[in-house]
C-alpha positions in Angstrom: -59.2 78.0 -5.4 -58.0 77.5 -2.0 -55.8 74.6 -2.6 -52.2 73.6 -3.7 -51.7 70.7 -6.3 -49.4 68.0 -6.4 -49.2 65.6 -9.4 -46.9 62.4 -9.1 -45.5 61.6 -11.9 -42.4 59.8 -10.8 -43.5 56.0 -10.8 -41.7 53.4 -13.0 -44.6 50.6 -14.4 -42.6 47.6 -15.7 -46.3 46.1 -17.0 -46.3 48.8 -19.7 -42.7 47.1 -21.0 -41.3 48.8 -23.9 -44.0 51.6 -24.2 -42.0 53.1 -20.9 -38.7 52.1 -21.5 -37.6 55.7 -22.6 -41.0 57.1 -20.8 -42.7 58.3 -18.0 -46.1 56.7 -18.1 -47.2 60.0 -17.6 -45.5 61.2 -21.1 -47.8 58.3 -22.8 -49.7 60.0 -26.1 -53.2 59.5 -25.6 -56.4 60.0 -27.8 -54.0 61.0 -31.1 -53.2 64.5 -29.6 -53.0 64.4 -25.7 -50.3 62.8 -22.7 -51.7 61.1 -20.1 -50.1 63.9 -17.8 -52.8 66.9 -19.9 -55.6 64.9 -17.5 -54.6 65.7 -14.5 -53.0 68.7 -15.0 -55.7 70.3 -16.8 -58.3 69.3 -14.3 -56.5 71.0 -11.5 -56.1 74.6 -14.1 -59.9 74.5 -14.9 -60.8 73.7 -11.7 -58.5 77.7 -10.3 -55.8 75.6 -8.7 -52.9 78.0 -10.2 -50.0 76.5 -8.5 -49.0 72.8 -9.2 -46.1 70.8 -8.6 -45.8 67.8 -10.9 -43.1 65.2 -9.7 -40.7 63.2 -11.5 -38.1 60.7 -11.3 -38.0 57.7 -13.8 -37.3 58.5 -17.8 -38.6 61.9 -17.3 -37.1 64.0 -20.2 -40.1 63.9 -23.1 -42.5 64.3 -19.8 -40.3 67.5 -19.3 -39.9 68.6 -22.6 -43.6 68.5 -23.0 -44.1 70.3 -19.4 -41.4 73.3 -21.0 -44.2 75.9 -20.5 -46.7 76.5 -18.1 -49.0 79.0 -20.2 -50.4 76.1 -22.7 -52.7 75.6 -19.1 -52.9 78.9 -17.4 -50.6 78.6 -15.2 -47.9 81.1 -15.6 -48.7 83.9 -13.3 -47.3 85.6 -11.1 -48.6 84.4 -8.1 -48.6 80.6 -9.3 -47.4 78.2 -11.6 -46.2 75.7 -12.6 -43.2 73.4 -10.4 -41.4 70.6 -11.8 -39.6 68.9 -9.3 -36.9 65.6 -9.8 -35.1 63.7 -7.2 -31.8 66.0 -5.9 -28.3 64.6 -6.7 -25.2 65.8 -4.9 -21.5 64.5 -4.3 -22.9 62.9 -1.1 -24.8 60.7 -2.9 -28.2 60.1 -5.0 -32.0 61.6 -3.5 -34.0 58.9 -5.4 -37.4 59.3 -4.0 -38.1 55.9 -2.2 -42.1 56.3 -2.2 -45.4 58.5 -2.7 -45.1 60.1 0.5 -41.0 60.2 0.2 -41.2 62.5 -2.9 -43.4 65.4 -1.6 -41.7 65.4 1.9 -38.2 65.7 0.1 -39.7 68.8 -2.0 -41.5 69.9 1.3 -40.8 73.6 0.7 -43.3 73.8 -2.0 -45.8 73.0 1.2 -44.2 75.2 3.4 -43.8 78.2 1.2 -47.2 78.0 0.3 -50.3 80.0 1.8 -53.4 77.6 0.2 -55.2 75.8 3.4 -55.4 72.5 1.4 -53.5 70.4 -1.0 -55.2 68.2 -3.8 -52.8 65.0 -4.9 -53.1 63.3 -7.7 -51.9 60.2 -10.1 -50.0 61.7 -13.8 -51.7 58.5 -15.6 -55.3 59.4 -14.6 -57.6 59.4 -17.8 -60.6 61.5 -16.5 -62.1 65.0 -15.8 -63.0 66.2 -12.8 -64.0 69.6 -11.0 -61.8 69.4 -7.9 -63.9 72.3 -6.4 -66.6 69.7 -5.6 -64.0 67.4 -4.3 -63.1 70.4 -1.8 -66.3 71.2 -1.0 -67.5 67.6 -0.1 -64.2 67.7 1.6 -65.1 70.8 3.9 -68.4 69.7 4.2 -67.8 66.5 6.1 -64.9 68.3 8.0 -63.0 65.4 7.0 -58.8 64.9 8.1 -58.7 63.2 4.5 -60.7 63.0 1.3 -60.4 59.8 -1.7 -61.9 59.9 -4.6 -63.2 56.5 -5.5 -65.4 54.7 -7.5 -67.8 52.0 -7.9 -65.9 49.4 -10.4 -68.7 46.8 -10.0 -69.6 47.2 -13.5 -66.2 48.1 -15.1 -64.9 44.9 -15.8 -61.4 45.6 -14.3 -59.0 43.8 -12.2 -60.0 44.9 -8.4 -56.6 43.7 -7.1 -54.8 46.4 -8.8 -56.5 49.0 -6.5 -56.7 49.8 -3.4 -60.0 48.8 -2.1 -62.0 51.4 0.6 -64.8 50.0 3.0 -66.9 52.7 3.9 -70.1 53.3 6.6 -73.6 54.4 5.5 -71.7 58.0 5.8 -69.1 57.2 3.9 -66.0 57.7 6.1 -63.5 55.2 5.8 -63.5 51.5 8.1 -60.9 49.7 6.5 -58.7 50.1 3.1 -57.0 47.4 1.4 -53.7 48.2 -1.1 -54.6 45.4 -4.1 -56.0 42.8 -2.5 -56.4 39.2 -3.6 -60.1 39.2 -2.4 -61.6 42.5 -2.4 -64.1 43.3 0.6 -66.2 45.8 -1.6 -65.5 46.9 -5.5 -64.8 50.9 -4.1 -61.6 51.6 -6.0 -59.4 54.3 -5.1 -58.4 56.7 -7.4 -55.3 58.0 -6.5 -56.8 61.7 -6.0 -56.7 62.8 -2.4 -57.8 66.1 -0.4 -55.7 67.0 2.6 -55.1 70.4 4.7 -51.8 71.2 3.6 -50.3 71.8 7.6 -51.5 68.1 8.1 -49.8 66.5 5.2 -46.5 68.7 6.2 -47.0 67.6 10.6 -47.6 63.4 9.2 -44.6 64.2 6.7 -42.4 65.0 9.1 -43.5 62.0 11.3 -43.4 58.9 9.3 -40.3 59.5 7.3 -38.0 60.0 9.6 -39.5 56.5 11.2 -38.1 55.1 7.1 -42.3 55.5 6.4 -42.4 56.7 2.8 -45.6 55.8 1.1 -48.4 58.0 1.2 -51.2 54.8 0.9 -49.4 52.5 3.5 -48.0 54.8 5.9 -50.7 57.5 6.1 -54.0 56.0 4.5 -53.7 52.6 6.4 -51.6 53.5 9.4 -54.1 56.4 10.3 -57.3 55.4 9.1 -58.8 55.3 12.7 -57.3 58.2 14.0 -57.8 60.6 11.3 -61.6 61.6 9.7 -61.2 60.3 6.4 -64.3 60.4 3.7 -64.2 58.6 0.3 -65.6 60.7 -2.1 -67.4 58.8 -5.4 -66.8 60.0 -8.7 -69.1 58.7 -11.6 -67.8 60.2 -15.0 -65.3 58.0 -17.1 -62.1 57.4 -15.3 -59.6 55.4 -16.1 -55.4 54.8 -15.3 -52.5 53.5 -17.9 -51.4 50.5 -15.7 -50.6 47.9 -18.4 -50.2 47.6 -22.0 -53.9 46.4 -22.1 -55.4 49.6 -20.3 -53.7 51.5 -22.2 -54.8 50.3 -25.7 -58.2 50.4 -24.2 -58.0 53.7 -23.5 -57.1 54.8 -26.8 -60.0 52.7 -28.4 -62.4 54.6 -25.4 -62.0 57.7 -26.8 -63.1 56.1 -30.2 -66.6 55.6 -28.5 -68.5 58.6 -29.1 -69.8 59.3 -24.9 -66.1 59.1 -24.0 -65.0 61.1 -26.3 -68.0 64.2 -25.9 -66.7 64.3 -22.6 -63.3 65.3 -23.5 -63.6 67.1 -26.8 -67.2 69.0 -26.9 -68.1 69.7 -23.2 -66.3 72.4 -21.3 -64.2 73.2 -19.8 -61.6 71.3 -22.2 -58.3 69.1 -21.5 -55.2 71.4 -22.8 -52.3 70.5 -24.6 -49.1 71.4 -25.4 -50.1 72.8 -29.1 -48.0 71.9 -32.4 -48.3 74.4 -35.0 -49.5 71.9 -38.1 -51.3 71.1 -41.4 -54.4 69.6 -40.8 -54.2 65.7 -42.0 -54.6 65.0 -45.7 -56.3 62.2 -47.2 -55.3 61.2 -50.5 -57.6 60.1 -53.5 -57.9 56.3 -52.2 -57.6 56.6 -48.6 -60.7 55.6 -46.7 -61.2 56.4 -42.7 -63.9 55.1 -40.7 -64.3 55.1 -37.2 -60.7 56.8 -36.2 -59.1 59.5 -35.0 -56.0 61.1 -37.5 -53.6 63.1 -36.0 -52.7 66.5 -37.4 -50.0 66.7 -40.3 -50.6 63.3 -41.2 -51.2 61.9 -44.9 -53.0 59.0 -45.8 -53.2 56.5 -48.6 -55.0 53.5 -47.3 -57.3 51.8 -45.0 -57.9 53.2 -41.4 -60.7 51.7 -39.2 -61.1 51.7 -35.7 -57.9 53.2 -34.7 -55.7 56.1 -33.3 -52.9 57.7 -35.3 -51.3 60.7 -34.6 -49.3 63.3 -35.5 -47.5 62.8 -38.8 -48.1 59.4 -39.4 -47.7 58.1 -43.0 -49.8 55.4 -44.5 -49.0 54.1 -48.2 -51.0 53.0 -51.1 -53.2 49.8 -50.5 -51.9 49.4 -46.7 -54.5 48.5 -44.3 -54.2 49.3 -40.4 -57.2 48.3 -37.8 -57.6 48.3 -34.2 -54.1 49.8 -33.5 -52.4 52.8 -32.4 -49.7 53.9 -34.6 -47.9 57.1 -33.0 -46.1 60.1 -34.0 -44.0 59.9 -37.0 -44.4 56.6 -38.1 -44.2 55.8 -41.9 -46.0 52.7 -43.0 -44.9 51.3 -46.4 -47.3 50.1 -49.5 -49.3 46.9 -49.0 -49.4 46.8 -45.1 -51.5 45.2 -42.8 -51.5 46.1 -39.2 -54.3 44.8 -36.8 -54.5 45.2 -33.4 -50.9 46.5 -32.7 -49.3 49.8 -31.2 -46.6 51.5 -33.4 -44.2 53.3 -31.2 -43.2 56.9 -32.7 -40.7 57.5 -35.4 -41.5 53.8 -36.4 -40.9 52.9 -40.3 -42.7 49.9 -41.6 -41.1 48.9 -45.4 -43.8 47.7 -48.2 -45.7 44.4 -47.8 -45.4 43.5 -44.5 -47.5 42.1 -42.1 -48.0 43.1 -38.1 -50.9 41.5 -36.5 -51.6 41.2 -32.8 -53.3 38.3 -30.5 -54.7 38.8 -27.3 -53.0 41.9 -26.4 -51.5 44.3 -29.1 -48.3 43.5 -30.9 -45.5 46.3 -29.7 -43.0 48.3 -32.3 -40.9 49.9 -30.1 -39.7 53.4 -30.8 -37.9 54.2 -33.6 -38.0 50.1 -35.2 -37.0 49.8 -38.4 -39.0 46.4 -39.8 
């Protein structure tokens, strides 16, 4: 594919609380085998993009432990892969990235030391899959400056002021684009994904931020969205972004619903992972599963329904756990109930006790002994 791809991956989300305070959101397990980051990456692999740079800042080292090869998504060769890039420290002081458009212009040699005509950005909390070769080729087509994926949340039942909002003419090139407004002009959401010729994004690089510019929506999307050809592009398959504790419970309990989850686990081509060489789970005499997805190497002795475990999770005799997410490692004791609560990993929960959430899910942090 003719295109570069850049994956930010950097952000710090202080809605997500404790699930990100030793995190990327990026890192977050989703669907009881994935990260959020698998998405995006593995969109831009299937789709023949075979050099990506994924950037980081904020609690990046499980989002780098999981990134420690490129080959689990084709994209160690020779003439690619994969580029992990994290702010630069010297003795003359920190290179904390200070914005969207700050972080690719301070690892602007990736750009320039590329030969791809176009570059293909994208968010590492997307939850989605997408064939970015009919981005680029809509992209081409309406010999636009700029390309965003959006889409249509009229029917989503999400919050429209924590998007930025496109208004678009019959031909769909860009009038006017809001950054999470209070009172929406049209429900067009952005997605985060944007198509750009890579010798454009390097000449309005080096323009804004040396004018102390550094945000790629507000600086480049906003500032330039009536001198430059920019298109919105809709997307109509299941997308969605971890942006609070809420979305990203619903999430998880999406991929429960049989449509979202044929998407990602029976129709080609498939979202990778970095692989764990494990037992498949094992269900005890007693243990009863409905309606859930179990984690491999995990071992069950009680009630599951309509929840996510993953990997090595431990359930004892008579315990009970629905509507939750209970993640990797966690050991839950004899005589449990857990209801609508997300059990961070390496979590143990002692015999007989009781964790029930409200509104939104109940948290164990990481590592909680209760």
């Amino acid at each position: 594919m003719k295109a570069v791809g850049i994956i930010l991956a950097g952000g710090k989300n202080e809605r997500l609380g404790e699930l990100t305070s030793l995190r990327a959101p990026a890192a977050l397990p989703v669907g009881s085998c994935y990260r959020a980051i698998d998405f995006p990456l593995s969109n831009m692999a299937n789709s023949g993009i075979n050099k990506v740079a994924i950037i980081t800042q904020f609690n990046s080292r499980s989002l780098h432990d999981h990134l420690s090869s490129a080959k689990w998504w084709d994209l160690g060769s020779k003439h690619g892969g994969l580029f992990i890039f994290t702010p630069f420290m010297s003795a003359g002081g920190n290179g904390w990235f200070r914005g969207t458009a700050d972080c690719i212009y301070q690892n602007l040699s990736f750009l320039n030391r590329s030969n791809e005509p176009n570059v293909i950005i994208a968010q590492g909390e997307g939850i989605y899959k997408m064939d970015f070769n009919e981005v680029l080729a809509y992209h081409t087509a309406k010999e636009a400056d700029i390309t965003i994926a959006y889409q249509d949340m009229a029917d989503k039942g999400v919050e429209l002021h924590d998007f930025g909002i496109l208004e678009m003419d019959e031909d769909n090139r860009l009038l006017d684009f809001e950054e999470k407004p209070i009172e929406p002009a049209t429900t067009n959401a952005s997605l985060g994904i944007y198509v750009i010729s890579r010798t454009l994004l390097i000449k309005l690089l080096e323009t804004i931020v040396p004018e102390a510019r550094y945000e790629l929506v507000k600086d480049i999307i906003i500032r330039y969205r009536k001198k430059l050809r920019i298109y919105g592009y809709e997307f109509k398959s299941y997308w969605s972004t971890i942006s609070s504790v809420n979305n990203y419970y619903g999430i998880n309990m999406d991929f429960l619903k049989r449509d979202v989850r044929n998407i990602f686990l029976r129709e080609k081509p498939y979202i990778e992972t970095k692989p764990k060489d494990e037992p498949p789970a094992k269900y005890n005499y007693g243990a009863r599963v409905t309606d859930s997805l179990i984690g491999s190497g995990s071992i069950l002795n009680g009630y599951v329904n309509k929840s996510v475990l993953f990997r090595r999770v431990f359930t004892g005799d008579n315990s009970s756990i629905t509507n939750s997410i209970i993640m990797e490692g966690s050991f839950i004791g004899n005589n449990c109930v857990i209801e609508n609560a997300i059990i961070d990993k390496e979590v143990i929960v002692s015999d007989g006790k009781v964790i029930r959430g409200g509104d939104a899910p109940f948290i164990i942090g990481k590592s909680t002994v209760i």
